[in-house]
The first five atom37 places (N, CA, C, CB, O) and aatype in JSON, in Angstrom:
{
  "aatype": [20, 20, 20, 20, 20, 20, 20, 20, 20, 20, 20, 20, 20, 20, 20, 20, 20, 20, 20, 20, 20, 20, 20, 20, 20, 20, 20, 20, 20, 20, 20, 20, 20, 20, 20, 20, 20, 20, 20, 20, 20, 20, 20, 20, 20, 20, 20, 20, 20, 20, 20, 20, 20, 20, 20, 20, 20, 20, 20, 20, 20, 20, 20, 20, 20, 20, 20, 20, 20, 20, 20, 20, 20, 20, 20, 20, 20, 20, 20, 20, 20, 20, 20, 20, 20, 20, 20, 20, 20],
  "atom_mask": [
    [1, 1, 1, 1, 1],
    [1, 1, 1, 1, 1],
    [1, 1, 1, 1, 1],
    [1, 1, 1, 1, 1],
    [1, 1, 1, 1, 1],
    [1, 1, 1, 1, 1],
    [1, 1, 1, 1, 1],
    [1, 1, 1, 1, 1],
    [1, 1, 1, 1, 1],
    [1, 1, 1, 1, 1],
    [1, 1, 1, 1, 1],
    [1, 1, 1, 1, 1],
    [1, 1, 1, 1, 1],
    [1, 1, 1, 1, 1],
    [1, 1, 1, 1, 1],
    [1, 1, 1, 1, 1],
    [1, 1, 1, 1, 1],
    [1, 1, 1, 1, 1],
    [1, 1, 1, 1, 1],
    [1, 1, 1, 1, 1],
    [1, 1, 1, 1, 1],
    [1, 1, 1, 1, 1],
    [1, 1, 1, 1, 1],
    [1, 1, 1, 1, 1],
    [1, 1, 1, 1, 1],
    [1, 1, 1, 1, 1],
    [1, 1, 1, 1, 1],
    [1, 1, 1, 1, 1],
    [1, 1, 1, 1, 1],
    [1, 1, 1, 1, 1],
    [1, 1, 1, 1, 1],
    [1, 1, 1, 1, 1],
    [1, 1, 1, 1, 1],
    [1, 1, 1, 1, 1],
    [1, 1, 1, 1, 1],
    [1, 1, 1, 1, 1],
    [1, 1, 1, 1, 1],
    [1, 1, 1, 1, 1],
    [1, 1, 1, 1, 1],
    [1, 1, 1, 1, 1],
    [1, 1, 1, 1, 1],
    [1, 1, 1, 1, 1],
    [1, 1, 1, 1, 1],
    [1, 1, 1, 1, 1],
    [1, 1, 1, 1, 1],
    [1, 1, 1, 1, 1],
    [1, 1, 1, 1, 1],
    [1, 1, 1, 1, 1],
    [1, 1, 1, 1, 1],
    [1, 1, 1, 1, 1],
    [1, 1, 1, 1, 1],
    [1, 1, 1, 1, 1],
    [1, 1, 1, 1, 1],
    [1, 1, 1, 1, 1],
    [1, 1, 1, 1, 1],
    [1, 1, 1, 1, 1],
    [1, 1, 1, 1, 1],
    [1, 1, 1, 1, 1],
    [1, 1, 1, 1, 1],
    [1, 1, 1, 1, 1],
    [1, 1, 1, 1, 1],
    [1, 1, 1, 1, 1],
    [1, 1, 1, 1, 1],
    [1, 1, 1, 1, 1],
    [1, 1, 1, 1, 1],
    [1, 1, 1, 1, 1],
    [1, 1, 1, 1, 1],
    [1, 1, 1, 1, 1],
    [1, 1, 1, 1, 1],
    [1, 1, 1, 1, 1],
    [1, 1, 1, 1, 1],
    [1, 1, 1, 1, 1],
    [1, 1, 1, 1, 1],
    [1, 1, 1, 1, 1],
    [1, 1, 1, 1, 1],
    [1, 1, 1, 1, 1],
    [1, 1, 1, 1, 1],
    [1, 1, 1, 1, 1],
    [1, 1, 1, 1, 1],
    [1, 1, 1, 1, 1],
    [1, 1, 1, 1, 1],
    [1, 1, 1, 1, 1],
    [1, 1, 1, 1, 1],
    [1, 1, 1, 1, 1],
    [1, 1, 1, 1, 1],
    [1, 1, 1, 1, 1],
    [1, 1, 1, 1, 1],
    [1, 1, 1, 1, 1],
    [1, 1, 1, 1, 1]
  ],
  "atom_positions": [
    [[126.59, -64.41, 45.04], [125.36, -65.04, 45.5], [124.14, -64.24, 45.06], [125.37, -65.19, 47.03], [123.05, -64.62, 44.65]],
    [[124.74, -62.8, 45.29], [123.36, -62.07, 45.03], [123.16, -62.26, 43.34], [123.42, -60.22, 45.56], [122.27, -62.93, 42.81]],
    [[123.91, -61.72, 42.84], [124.03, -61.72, 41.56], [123.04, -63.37, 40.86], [125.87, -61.63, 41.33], [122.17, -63.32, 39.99]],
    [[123.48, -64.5, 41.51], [122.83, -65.63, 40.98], [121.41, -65.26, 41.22], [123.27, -67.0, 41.62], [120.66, -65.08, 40.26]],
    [[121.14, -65.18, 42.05], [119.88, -64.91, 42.83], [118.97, -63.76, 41.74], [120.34, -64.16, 44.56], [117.76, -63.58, 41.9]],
    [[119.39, -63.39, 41.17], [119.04, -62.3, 40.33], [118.53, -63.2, 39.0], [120.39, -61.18, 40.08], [117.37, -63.35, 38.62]],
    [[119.79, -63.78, 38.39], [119.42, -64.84, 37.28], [118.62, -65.42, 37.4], [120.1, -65.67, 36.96], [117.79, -65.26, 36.49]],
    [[118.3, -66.27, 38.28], [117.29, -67.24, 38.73], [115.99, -66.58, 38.61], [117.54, -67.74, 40.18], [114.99, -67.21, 38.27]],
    [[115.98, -65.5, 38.85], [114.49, -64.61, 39.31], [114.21, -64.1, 37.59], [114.83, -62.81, 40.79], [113.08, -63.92, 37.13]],
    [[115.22, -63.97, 36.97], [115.04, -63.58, 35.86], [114.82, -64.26, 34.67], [115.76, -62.99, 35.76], [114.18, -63.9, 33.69]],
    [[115.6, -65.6, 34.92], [114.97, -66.76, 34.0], [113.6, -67.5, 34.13], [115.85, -67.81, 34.06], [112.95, -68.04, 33.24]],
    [[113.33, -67.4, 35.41], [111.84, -68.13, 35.78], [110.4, -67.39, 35.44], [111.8, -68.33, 37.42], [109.28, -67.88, 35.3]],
    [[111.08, -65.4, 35.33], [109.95, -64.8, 35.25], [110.15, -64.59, 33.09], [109.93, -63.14, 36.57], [109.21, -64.05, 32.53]],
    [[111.15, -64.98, 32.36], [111.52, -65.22, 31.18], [110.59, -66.33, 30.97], [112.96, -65.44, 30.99], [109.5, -66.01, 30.49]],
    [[110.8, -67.56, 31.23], [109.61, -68.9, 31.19], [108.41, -68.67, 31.29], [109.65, -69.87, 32.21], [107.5, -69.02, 30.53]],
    [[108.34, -67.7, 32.83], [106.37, -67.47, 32.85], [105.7, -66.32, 31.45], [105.83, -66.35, 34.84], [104.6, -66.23, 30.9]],
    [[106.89, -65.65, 31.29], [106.09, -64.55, 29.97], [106.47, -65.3, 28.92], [106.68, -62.74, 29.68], [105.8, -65.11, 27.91]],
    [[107.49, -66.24, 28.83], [107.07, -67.23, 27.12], [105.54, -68.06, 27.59], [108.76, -68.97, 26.57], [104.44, -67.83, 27.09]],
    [[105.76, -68.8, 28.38], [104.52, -69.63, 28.7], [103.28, -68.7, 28.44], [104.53, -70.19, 30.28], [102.31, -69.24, 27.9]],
    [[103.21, -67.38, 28.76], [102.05, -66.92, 29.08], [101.87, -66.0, 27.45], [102.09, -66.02, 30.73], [100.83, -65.41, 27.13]],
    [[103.37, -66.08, 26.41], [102.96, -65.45, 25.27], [102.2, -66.38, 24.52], [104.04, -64.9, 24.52], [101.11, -66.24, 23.96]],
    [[103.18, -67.68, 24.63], [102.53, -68.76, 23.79], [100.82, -68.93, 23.9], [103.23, -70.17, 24.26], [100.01, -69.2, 23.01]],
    [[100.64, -68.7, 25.15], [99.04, -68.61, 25.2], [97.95, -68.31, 25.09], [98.74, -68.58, 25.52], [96.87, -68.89, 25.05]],
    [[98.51, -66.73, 25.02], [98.05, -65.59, 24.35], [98.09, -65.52, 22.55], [98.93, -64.49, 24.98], [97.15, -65.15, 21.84]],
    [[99.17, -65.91, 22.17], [98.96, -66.23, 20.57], [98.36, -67.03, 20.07], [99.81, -66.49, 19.94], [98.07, -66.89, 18.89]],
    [[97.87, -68.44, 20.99], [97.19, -69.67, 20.77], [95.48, -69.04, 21.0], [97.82, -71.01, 21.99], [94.52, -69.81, 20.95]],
    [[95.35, -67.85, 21.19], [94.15, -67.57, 21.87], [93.56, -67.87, 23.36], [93.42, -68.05, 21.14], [92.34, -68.0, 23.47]],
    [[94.12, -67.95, 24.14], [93.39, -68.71, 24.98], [93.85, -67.12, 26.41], [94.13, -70.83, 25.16], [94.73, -66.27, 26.35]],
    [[92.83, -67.36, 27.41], [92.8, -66.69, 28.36], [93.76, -67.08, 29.6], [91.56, -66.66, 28.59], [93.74, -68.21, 30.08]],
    [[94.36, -66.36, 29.95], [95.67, -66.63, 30.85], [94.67, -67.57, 32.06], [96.65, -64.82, 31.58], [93.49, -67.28, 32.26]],
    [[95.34, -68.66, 32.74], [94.65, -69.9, 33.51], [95.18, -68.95, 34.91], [95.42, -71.91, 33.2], [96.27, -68.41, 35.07]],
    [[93.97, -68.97, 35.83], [94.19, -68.75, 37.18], [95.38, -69.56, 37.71], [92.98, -69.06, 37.91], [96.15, -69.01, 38.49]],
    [[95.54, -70.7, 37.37], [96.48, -71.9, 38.26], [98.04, -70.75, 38.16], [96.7, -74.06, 37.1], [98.79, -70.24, 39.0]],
    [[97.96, -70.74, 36.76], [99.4, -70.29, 36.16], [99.46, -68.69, 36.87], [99.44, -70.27, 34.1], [100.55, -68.28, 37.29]],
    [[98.42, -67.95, 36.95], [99.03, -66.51, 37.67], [99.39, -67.09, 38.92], [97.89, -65.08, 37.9], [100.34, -66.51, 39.43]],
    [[98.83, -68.28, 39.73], [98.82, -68.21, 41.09], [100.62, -68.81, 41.33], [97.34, -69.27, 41.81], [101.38, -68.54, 42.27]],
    [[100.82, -69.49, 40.37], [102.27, -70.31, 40.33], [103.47, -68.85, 40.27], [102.37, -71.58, 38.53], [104.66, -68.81, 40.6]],
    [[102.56, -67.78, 39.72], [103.68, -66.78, 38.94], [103.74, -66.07, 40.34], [103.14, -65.65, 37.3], [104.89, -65.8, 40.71]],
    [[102.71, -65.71, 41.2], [102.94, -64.8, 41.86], [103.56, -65.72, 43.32], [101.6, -63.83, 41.89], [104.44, -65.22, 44.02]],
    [[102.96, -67.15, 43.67], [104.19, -67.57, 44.74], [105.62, -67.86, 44.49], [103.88, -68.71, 45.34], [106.56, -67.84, 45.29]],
    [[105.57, -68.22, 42.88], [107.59, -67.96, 42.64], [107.65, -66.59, 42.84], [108.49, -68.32, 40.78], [108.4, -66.31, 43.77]],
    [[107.16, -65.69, 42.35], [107.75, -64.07, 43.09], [107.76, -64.03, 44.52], [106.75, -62.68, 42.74], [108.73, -63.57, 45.12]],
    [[106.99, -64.37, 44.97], [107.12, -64.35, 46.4], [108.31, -65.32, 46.95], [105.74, -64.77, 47.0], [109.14, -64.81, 47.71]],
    [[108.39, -66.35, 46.68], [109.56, -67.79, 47.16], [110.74, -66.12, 46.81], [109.75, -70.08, 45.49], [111.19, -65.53, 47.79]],
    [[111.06, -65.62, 45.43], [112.07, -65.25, 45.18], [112.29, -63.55, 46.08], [112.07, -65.4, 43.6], [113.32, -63.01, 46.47]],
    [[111.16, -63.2, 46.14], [111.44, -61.77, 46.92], [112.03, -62.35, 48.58], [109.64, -60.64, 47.06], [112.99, -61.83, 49.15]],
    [[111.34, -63.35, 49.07], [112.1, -63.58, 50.43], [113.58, -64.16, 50.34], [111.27, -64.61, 51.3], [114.38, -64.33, 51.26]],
    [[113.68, -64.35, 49.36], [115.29, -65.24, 49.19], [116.17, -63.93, 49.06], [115.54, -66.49, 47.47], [117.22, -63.77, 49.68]],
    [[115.59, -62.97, 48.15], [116.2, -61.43, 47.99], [115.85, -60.71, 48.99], [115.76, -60.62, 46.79], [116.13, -59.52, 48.84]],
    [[115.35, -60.97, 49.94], [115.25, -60.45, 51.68], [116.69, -60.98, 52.26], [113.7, -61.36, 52.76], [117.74, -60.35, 52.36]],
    [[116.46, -62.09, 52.54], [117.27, -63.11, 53.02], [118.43, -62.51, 52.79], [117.13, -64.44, 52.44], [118.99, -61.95, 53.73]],
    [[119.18, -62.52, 51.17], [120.38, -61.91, 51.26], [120.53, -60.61, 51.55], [120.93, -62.06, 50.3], [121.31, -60.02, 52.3]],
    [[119.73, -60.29, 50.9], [119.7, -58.51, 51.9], [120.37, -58.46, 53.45], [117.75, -57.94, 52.32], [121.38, -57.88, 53.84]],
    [[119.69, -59.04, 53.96], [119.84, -59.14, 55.48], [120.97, -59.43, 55.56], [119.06, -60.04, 56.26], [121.71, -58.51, 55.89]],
    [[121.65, -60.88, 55.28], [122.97, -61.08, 54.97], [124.04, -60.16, 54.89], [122.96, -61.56, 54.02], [124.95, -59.97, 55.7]],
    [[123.74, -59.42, 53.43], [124.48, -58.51, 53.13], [124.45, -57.33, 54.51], [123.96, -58.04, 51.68], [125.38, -56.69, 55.0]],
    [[123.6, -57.37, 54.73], [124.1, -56.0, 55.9], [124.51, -56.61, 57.37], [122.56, -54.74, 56.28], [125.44, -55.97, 57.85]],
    [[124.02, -57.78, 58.27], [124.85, -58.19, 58.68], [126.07, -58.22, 58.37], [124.58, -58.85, 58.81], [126.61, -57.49, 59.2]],
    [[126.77, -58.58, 57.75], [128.27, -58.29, 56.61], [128.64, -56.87, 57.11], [127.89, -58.22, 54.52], [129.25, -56.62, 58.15]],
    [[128.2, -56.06, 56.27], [128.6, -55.0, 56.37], [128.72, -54.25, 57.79], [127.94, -54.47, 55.56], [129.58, -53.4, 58.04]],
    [[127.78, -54.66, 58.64], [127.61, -53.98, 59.95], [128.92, -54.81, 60.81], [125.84, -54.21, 60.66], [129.53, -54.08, 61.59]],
    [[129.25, -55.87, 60.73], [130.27, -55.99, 61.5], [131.54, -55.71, 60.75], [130.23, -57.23, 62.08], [132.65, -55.61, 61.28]],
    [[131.28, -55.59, 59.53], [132.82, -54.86, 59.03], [132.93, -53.6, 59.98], [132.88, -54.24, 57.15], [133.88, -53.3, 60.71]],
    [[131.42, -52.77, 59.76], [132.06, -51.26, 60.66], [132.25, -51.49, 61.56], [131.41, -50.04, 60.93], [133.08, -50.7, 62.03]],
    [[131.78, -52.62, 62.58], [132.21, -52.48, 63.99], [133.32, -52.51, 63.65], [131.85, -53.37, 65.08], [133.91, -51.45, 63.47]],
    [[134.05, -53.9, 63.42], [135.6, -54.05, 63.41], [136.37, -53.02, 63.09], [136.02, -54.98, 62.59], [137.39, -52.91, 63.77]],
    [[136.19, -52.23, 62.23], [137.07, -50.84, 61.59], [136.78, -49.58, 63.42], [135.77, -49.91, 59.36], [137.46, -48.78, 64.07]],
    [[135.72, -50.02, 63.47], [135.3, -49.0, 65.29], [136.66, -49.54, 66.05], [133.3, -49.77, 66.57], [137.67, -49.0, 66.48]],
    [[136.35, -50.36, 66.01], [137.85, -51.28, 66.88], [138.79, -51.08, 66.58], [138.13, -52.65, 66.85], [139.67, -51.0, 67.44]],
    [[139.04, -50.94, 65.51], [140.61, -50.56, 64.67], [140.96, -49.28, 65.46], [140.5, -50.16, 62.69], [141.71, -49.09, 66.42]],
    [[139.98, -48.27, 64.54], [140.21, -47.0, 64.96], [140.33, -46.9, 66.42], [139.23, -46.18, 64.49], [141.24, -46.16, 66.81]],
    [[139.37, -47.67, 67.57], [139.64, -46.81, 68.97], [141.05, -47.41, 69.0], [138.53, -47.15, 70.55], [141.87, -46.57, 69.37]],
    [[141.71, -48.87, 68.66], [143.15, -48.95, 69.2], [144.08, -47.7, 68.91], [143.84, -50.19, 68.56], [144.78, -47.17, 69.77]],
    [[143.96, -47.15, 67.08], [144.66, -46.19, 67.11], [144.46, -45.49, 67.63], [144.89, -45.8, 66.45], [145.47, -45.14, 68.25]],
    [[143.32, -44.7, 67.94], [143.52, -43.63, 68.3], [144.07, -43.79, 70.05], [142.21, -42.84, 67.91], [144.58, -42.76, 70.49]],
    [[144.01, -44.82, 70.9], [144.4, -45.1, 71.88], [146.06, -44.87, 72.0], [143.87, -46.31, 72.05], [146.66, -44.14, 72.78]],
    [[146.65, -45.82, 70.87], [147.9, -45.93, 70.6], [148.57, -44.7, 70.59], [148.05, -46.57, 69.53], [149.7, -44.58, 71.06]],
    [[147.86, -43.66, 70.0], [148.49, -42.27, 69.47], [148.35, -41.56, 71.16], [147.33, -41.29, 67.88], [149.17, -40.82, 71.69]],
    [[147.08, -42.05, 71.74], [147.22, -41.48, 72.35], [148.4, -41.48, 73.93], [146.14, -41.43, 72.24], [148.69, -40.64, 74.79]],
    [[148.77, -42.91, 73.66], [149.49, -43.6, 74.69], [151.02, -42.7, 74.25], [149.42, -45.58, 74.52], [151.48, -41.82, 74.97]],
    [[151.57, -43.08, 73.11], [152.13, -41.93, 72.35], [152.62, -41.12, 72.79], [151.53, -41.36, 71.73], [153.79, -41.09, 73.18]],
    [[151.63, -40.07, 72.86], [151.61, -38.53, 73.35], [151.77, -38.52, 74.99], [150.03, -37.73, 72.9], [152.29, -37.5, 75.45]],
    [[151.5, -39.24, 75.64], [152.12, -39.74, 76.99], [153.1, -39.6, 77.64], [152.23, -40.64, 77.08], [153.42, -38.97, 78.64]],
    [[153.9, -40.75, 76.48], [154.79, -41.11, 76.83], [156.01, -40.35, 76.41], [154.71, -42.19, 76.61], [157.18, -40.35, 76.8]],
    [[155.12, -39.46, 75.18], [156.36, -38.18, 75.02], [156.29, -37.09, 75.81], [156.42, -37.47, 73.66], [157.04, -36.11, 75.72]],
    [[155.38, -37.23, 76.61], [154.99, -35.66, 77.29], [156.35, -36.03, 78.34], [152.92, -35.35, 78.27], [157.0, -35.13, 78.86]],
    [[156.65, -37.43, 78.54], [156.3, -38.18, 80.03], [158.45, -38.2, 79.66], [154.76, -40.38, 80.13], [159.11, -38.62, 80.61]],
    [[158.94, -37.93, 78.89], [160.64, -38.51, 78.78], [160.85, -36.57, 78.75], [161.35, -39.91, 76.74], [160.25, -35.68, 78.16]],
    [[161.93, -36.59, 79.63], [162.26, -35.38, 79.86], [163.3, -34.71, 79.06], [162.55, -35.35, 81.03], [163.6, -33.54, 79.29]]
  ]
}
């Protein structure tokens, strides 16, 4: 996902610097309209690359819980274990 998300950001800002070479070789002075288009697709695309961000670490943060969980069973288990060997005569 992230990875697409990357392409996308990279082909659109590929289009705005052909658009904006062609214009520049034609002579002409870069058009207010066109910076203003360039800088709310950066923006549309930096919150979408927020967005997964966030994602991504939600993700990750309940992986560690779950592994927290893992571990207290073992270490519970081991410790039940040691118990129950203290505990047989």
């Amino acid at each position: 996902m992230q990875r697409q998300l990357k392409i996308i950001i990279l082909q659109g800002e590929l289009k705005s610097s052909k658009a904006e070479n062609e214009s520049l070789k034609a002579g002409q002075t870069p058009n207010l309209g066109a910076m203003k288009h360039r800088v709310h697709f950066a923006l549309q695309n930096l919150h979408k690359l927020i967005m997964a961000e966030n994602w991504v670490i939600k993700q990750l943060t309940s992986v560690a819980e779950s592994l927290r969980f893992v571990a207290e069973v073992l270490e519970s288990t081991g410790k039940i274990n040691k118990v129950e060997a203290e505990e047989e005569p």
